[in-house]
C-alpha positions in Angstrom: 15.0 30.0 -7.0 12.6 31.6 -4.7 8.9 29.4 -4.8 5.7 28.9 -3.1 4.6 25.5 -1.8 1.3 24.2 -1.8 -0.4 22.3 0.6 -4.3 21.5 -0.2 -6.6 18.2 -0.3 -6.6 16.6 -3.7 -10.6 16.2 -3.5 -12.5 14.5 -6.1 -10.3 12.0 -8.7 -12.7 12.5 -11.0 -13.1 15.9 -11.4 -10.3 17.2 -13.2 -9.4 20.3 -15.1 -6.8 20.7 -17.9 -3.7 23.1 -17.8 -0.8 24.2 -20.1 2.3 24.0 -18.8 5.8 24.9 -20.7 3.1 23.9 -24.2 2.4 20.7 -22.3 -1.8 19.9 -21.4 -1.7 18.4 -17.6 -4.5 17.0 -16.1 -5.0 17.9 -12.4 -8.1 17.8 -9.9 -10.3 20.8 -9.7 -9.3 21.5 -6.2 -5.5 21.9 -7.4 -6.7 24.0 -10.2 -9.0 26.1 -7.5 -5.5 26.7 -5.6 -3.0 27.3 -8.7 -5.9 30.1 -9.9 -5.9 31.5 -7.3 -2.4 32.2 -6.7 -1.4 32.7 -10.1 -1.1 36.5 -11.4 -0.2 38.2 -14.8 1.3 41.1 -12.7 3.6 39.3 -10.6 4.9 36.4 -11.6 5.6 33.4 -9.1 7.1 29.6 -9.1 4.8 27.5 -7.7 5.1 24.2 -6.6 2.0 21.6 -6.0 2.6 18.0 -5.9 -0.3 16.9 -8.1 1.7 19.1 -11.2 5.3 18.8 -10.3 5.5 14.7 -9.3 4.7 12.6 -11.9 1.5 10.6 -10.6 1.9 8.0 -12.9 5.4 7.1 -12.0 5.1 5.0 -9.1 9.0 5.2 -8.5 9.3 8.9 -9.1 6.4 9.6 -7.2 7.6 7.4 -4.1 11.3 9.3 -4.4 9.7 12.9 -4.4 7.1 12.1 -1.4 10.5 11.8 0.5 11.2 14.8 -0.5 8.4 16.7 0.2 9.5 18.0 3.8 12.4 19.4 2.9 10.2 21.0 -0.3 7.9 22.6 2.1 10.8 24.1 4.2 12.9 25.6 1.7 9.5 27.2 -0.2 9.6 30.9 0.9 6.0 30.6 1.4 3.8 27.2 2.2 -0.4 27.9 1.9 
């Protein structure tokens, strides 16, 4: 499927800001949540992908498998901001 990648500084650790996701609450910084708000629409509808959300932090080993990844993420996004 056709996404958008996100590229931004995570920012303050502290300051975070709570999303729903799939029925799911997801704690993310406030810069991520600046950036997802601001792309997000009602009207048109997009996949987005941010590390912060998509990566599980908190899993050291999934989080050191997907930062391999993450070239090839931002290349295949149709967009990267």
């Amino acid at each position: 499927p056709t996404y958008e990648a996100i590229s931004y500084t995570w920012g303050d650790a502290t300051k975070v800001r709570i999303i729903t996701i799939g029925g799911k609450k997801v704690e993310i910084t406030a810069n991520a949540f600046q950036v997802i708000s601001r792309r997000a629409s009602y009207w048109e509808p997009k996949l987005i992908w941010i590390d912060s959300v998509c990566i599980n932090q908190k899993d050291l080993e999934e989080r050191s498998r997907q930062v391999q990844l993450m070239r090839e993420l931002y290349r295949n996004a149709s967009r990267v901001i």
